[in-house]
Backbone bond lengths (Angstrom), bond angles and torsions (degrees), N, CA, C in turn:
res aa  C-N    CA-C-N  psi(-1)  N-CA   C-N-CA  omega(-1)  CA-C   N-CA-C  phi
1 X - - - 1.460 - - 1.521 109.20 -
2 X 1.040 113.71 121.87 1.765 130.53 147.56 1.324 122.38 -25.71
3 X 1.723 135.96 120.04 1.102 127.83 156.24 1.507 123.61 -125.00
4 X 1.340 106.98 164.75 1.486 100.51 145.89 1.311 131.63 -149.73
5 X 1.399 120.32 -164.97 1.689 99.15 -148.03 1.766 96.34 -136.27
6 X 1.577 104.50 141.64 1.351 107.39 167.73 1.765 99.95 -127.89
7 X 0.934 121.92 116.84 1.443 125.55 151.49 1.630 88.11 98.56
8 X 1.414 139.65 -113.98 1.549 138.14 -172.66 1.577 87.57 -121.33
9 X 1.523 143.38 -3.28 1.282 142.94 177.04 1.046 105.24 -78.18
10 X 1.291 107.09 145.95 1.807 119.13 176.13 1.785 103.36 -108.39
11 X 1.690 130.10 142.99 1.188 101.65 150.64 2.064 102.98 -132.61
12 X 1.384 97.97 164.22 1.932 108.60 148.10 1.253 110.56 -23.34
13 X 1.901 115.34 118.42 1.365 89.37 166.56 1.665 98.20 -142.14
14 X 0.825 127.75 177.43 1.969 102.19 179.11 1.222 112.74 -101.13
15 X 1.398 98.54 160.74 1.788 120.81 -161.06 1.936 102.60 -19.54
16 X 1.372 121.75 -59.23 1.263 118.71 -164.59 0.779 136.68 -78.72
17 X 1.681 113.35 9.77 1.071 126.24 170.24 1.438 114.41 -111.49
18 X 1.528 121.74 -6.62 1.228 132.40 178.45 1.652 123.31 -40.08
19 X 1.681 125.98 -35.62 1.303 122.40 -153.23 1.208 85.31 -68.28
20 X 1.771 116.04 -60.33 1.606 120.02 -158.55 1.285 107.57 -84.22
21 X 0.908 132.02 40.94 1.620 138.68 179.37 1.322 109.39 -115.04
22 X 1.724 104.97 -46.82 1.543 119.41 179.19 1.336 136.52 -74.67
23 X 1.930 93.61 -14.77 1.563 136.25 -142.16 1.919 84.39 -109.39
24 X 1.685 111.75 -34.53 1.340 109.68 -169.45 1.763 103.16 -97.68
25 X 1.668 115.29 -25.63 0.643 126.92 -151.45 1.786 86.67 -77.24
26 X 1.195 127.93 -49.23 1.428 128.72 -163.53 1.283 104.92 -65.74
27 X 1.542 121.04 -26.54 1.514 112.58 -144.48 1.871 94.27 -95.06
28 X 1.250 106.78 -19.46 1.256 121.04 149.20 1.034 147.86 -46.23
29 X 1.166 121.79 -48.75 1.768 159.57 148.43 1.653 83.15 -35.84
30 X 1.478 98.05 -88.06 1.724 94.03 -162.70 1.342 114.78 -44.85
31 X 1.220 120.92 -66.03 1.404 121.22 -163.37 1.892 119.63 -58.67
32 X 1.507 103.10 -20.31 1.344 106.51 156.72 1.940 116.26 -60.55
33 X 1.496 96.62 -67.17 1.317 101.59 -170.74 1.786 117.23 -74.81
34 X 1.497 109.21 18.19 1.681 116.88 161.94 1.101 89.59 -89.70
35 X 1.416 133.13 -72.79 1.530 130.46 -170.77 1.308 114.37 -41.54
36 X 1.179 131.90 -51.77 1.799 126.43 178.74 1.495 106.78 -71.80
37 X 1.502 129.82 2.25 1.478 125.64 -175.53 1.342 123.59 64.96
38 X 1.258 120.66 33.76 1.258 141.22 -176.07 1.172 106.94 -67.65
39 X 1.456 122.63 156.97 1.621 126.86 175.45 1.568 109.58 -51.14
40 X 1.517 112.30 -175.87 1.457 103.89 -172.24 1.871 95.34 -98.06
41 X 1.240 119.18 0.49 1.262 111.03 -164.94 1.913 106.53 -102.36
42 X 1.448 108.66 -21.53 1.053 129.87 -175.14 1.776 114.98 -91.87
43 X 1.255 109.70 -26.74 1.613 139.82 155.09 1.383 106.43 -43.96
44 X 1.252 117.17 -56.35 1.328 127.57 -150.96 1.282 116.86 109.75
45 X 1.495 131.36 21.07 1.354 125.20 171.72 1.162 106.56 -148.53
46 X 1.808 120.49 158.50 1.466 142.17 -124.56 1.153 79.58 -76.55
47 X 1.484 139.76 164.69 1.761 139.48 127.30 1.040 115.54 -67.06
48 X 1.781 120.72 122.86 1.234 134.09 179.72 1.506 104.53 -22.54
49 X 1.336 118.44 172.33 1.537 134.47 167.70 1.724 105.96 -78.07
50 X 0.830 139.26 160.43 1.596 134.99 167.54 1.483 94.09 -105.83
51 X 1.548 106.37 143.74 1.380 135.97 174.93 1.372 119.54 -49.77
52 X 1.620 131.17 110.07 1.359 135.96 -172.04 1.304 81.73 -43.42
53 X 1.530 106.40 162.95 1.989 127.95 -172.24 1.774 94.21 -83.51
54 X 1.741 115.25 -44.51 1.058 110.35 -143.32 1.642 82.96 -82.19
55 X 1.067 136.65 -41.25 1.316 138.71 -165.76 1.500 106.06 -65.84
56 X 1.642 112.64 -62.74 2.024 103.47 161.40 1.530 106.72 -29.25
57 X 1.460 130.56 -57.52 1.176 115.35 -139.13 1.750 97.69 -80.54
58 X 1.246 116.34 -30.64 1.363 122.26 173.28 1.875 106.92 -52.76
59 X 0.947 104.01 -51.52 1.534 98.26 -139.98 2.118 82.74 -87.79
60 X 1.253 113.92 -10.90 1.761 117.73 161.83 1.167 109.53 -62.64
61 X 1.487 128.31 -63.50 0.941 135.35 -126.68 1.961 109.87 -122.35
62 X 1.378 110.46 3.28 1.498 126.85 160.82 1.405 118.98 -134.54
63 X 1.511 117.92 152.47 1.018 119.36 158.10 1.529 131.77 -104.10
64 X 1.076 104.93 131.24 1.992 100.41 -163.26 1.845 97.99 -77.77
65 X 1.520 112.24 138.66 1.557 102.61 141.87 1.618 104.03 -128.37
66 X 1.184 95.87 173.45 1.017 111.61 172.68 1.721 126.86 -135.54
67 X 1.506 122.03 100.65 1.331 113.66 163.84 1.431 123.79 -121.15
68 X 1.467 108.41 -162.56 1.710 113.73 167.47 1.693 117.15 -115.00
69 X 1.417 97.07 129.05 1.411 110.60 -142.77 1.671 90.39 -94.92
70 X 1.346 131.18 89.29 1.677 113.45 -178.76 1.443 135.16 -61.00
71 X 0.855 98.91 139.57 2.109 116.58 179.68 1.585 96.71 -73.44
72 X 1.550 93.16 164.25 1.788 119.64 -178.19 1.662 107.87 -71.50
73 X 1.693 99.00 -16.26 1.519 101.40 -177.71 1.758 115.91 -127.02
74 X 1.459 86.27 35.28 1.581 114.56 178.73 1.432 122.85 43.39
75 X 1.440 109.75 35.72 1.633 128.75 166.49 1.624 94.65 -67.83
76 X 1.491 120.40 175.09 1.474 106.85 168.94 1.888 79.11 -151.46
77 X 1.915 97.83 128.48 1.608 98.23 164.65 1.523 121.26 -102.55
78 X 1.103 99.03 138.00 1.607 120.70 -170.78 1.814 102.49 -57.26
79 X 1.618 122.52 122.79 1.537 107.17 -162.35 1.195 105.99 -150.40
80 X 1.159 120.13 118.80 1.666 114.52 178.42 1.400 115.39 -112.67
81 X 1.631 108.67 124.28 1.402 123.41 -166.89 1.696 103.61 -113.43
82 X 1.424 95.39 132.68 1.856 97.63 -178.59 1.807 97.21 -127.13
83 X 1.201 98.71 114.92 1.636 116.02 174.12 1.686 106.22 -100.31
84 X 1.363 110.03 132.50 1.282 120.44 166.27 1.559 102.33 -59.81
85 X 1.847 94.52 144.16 1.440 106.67 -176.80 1.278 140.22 -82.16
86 X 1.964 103.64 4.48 1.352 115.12 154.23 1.411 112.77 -105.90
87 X 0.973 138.12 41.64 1.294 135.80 170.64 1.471 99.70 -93.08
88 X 1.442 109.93 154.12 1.365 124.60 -152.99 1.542 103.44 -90.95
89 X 1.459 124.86 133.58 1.464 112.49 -174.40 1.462 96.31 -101.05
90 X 1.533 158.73 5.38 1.287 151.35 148.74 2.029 98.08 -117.78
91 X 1.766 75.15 178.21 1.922 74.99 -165.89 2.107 91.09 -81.24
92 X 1.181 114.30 156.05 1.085 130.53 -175.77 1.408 116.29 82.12
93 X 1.068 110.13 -3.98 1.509 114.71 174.16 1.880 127.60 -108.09
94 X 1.302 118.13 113.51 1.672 118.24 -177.89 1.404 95.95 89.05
95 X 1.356 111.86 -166.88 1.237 149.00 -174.53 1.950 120.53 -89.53
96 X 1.138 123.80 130.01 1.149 119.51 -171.39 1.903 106.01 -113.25
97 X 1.800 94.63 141.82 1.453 82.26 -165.65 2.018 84.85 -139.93
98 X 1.819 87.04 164.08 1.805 89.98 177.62 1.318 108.32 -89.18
99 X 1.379 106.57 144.50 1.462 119.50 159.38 1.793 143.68 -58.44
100 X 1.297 105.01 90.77 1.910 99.13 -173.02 1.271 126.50 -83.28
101 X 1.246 145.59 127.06 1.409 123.33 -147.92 1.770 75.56 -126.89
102 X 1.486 101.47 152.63 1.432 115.07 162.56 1.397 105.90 -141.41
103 X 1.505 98.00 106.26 2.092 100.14 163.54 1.285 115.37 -75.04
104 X 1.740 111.09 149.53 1.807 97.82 167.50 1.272 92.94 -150.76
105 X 1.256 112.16 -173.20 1.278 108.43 175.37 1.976 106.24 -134.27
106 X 1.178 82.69 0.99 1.822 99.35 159.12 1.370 129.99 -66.54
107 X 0.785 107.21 -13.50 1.930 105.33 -150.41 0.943 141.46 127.53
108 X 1.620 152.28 100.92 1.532 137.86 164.94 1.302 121.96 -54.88
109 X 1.859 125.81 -7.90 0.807 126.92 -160.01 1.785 122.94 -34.61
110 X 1.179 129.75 165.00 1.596 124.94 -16.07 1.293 98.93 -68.96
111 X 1.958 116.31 157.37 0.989 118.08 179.08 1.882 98.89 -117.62
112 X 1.844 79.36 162.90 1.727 64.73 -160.70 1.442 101.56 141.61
113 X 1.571 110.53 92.77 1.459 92.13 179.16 1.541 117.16 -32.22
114 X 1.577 99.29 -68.34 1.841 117.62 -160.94 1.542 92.73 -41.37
115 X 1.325 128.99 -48.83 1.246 113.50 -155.36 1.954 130.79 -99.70
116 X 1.368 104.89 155.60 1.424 107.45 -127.78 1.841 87.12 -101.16
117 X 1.444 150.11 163.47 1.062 168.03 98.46 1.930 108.65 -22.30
118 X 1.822 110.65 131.65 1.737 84.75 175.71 1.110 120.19 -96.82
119 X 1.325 109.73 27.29 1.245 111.13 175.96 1.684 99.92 -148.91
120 X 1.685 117.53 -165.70 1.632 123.03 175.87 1.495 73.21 175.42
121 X 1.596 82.01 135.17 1.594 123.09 170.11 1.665 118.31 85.82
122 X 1.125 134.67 -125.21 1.562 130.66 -166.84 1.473 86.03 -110.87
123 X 1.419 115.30 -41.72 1.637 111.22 -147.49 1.439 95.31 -149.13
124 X 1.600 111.42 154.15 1.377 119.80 169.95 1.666 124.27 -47.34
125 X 1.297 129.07 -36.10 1.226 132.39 163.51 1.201 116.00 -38.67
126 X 1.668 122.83 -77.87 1.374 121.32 177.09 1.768 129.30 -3.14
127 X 1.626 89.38 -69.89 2.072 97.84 177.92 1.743 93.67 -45.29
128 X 1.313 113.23 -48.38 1.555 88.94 -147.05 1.990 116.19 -82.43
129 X 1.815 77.06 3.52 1.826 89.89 178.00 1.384 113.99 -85.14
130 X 0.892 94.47 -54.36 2.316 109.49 162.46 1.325 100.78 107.65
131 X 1.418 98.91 109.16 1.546 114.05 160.26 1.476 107.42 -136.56
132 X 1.628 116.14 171.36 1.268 116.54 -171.63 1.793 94.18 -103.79
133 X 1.662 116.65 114.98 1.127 119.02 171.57 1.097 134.09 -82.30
134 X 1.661 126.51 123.49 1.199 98.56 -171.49 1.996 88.93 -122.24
135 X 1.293 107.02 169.06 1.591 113.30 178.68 1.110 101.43 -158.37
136 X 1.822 124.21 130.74 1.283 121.74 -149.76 1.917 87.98 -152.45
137 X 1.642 112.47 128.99 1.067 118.71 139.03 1.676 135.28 -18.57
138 X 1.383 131.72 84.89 1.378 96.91 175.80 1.536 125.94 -64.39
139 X 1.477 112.52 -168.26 1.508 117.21 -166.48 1.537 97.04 -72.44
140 X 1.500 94.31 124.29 1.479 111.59 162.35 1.779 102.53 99.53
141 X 1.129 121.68 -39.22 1.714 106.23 161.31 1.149 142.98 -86.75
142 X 1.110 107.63 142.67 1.545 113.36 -174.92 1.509 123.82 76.30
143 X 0.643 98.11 -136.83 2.140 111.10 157.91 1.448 120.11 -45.74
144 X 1.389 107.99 -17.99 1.310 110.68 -153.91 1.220 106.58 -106.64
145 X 1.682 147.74 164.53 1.619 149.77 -107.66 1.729 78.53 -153.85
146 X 1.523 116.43 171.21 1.546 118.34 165.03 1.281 97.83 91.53
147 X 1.578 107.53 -173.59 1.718 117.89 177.26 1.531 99.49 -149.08
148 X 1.639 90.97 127.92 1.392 116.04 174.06 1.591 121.67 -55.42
149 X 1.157 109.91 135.49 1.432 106.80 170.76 1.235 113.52 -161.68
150 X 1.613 113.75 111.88 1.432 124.90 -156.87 1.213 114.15 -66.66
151 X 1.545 114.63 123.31 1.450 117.31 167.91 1.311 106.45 90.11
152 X 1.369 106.41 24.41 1.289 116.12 -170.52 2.238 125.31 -32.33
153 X 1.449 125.28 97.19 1.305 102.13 -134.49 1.942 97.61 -66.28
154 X 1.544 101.10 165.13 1.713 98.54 161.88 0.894 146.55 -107.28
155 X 1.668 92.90 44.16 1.788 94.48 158.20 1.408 131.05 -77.68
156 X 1.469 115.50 175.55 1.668 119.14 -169.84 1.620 99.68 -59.66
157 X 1.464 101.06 112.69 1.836 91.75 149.22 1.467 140.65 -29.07
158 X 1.437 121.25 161.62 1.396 88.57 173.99 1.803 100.84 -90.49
159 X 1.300 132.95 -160.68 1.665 129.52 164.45 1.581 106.64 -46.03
160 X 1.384 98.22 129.69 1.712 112.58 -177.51 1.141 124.71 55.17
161 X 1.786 114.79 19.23 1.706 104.89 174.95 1.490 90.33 -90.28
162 X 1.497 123.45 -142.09 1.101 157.45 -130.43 1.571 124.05 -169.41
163 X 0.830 111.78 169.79 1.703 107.97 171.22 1.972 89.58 173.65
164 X 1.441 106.12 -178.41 1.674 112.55 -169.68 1.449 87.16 -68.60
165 X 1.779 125.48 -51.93 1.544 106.98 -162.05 1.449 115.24 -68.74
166 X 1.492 129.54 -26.55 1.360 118.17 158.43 1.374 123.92 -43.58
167 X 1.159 104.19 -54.62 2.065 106.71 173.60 1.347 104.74 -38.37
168 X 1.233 90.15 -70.06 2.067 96.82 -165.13 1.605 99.87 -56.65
169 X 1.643 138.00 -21.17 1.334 122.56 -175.87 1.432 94.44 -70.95
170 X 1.749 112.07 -62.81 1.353 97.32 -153.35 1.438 112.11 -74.79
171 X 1.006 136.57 -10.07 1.414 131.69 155.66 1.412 131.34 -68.85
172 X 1.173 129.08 -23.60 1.396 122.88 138.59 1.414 136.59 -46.75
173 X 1.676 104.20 -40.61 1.160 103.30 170.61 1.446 131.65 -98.06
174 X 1.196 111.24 18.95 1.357 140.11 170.41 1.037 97.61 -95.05
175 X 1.386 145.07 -58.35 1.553 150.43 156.22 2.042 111.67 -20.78
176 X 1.000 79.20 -64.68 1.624 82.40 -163.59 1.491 106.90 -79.09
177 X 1.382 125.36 -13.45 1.527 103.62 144.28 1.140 123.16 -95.01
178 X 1.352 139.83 -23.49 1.441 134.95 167.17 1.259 112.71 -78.73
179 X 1.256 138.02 -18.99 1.667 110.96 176.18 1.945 107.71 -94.68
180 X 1.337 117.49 161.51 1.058 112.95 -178.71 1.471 103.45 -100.08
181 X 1.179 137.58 -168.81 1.317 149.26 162.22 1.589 110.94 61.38
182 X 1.067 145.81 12.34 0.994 147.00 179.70 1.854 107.47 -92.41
183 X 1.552 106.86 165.59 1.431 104.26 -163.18 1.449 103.86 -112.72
184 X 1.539 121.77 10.43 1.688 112.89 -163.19 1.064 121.27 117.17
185 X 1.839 127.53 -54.14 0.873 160.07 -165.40 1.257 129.60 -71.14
186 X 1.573 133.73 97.84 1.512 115.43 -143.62 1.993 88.26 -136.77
187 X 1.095 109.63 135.44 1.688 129.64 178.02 1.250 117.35 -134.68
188 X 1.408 112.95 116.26 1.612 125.41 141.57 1.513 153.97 -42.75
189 X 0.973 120.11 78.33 2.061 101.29 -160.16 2.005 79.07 -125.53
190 X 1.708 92.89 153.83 1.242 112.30 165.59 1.724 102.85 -177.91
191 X 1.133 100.38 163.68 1.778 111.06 -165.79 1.587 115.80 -129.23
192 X 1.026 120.09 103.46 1.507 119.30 -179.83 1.866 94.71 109.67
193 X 1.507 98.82 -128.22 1.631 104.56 -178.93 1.682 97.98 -78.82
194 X 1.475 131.87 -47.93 1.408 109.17 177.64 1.771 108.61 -42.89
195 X 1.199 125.60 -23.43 1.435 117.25 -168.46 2.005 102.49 -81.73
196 X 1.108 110.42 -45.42 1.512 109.16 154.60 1.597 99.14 -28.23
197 X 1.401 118.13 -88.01 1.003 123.18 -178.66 1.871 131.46 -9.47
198 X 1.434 95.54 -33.00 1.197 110.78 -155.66 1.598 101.49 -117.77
199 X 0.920 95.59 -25.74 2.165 95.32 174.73 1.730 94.68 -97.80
200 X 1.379 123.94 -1.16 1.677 116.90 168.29 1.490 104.08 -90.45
201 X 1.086 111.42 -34.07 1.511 99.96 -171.05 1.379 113.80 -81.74
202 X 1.533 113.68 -26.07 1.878 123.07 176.82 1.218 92.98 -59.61
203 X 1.253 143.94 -34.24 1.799 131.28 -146.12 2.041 88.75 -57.84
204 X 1.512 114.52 -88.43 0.916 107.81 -148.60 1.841 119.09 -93.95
């Protein structure tokens, strides 16, 4: 049956008047049940989506930072590192975990301390194994300082240039004295061109 509405009352109305009856009748509904603080579904509007599990459990269970990690030739790459939140911030203290680095030349996105990635690492498992993630702009994208140049080749620099395995040195070792909680232990993974990424920086 067809209605329509005066005030929060609904009444009978016939067939041809039904669209805007139903059309007045809802908008009613809601705006009553915003005023009494009613759910959003009972209001008249959708209930949010609930939070992917793997993405809650990420954005619980690490804390993101984000800085710029400097080069030997004082470029600085844009890098966001997420440490599990019992990992120990002096030695003897918490839990100690390895370091995974992923280069790209895509994006760290989202950027943003507060904001979280729904996933970290290759695969959903990883977060819940615990490593300290890090995912870093290469030189020249995004966030990041320097000039890009695809496929960058790997031969020896000349004195004080650069190449991908310089990045990945001095940023590792920028890593392992600036982050806390980590165990020593430092790994590469990337897929497609981040995987370039990742067999350039193993060379040396």
């Amino acid at each position: 049956m067809r209605f329509s509405c005066r005030s929060s009352v609904c009444y009978p109305v016939p067939a041809a008047r039904g669209a805007s009856g139903l059309a007045v009748c809802g908008l009613t509904l809601a705006l009553v049940g915003a005023a009494l603080g009613l759910p959003g579904a009972l209001a008249g509007q959708p209930p949010a989506a609930p939070e992917d599990p793997i993405a809650a459990y990420v954005r619980s269970h690490y804390t993101k930072r984000e800085v710029r990690i400097p080069m030997r030739d004082g470029e600085r790459l844009f890098t966001a590192v997420y440490t599990p939140n019992d990992a120990g911030a002096a030695p003897g203290e918490g839990k100690r975990y390895p370091i995974l680095i992923n280069r790209t030349p895509y994006g760290v996105a989202p950027y943003g301390a507060a904001e979280y990635p729904q996933k970290l690492g290759p695969a959903a498992p990883y977060a819940e194994e615990g490593f300290i993630f890090v995912s870093q702009d290469v030189r020249g994208r995004f966030m990041s300082e320097g000039e890009f140049v695809d496929m960058r080749p790997a031969a020896d620099p000349p004195p004080g240039g650069t190449n991908e395995a310089t990045d990945t040195y001095d940023t590792i070792e920028w890593l392992l004295a600036k982050v806390p909680g980590h165990n020593g232990k430092v790994g590469l993974w990337g897929i497609s061109y981040p995987g370039f990424y990742a067999s350039a920086g193993a060379i040396d």
